[in-house]
N, C-alpha and C positions, 0 to 999 in steps of 0.2 A: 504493500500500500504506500509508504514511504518516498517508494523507487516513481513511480506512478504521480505521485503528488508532485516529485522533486521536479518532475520533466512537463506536468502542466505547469504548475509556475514559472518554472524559465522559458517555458512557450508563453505567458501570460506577458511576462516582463518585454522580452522579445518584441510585443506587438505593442506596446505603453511605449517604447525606446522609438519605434519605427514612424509610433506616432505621432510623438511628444519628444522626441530625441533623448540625449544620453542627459543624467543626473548629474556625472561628474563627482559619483559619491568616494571612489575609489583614486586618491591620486598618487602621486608619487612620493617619494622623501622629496622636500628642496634641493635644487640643481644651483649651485652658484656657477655663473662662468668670468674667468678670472683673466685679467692681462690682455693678450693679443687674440686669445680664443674668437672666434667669429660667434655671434651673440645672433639670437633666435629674434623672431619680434618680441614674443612673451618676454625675455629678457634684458631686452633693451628696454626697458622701462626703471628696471629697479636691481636688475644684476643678475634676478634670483627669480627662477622659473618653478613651477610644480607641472606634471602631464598627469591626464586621463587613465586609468590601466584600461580602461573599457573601449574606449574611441581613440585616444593618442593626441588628443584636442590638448596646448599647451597654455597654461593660465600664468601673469606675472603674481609674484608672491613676495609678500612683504615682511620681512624677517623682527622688524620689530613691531610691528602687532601681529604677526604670528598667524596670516591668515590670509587667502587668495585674495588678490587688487579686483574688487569687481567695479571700482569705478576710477579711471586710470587718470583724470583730469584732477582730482582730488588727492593722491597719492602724489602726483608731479609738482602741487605746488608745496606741498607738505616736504618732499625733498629737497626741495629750493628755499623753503624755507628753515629746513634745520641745517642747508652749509651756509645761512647765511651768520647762524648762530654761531656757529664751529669757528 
C-alpha cells in the first residue's frame, strides 16, 4: 500500500510542478564564487548563489541574512549602503 501511495503522490506533485512550476523547496548549500572565477547572473549580485536540486533554476543569496535575495533592487542598495559605512 505504501509503495502505491509513494508513486500516486509523486505523480500528484508531478502534475502541481507542471502546472504551477517548481517550489524551489530543495536548494543547494551557498556557492560563493571568488576572484577571477567567471560569476553566474545569480551571482553577480551578491557573490553568493544557492541552485534548485529539483529544476537547476539559480537564486542570488545573501549571506548575512541568511536567506535567498527575492527582491534584488532592495538587496543592491542595502550593499551600497553598508560599503558606504565600511
Amino acid at each position: 500500500m505504501s509503495a502505491t501511495w509513494g508513486r500516486e503522490r509523486r505523480g500528484f506533485m508531478s502534475l502541481l510542478e507542471l502546472i504551477f512550476g517548481c517550489s524551489h523547496k530543495r536548494c543547494s548549500f551557498p556557492i560563493t564564487v571568488r576572484g577571477a572565477q567567471r560569476r553566474n547572473p545569480a551571482a553577480s549580485l551578491t557573490g553568493t548563489y544557492v541552485a534548485c536540486l529539483n529544476c537547476g533554476q539559480e537564486f542570488p543569496y545573501d549571506w548575512n541574512e541568511m536567506k535567498i535575495v527575492r527582491n534584488p533592487s532592495r538587496t543592491a542598495a542595502l550593499a551600497v549602503a553598508r560599503r558606504r559605512v565600511a
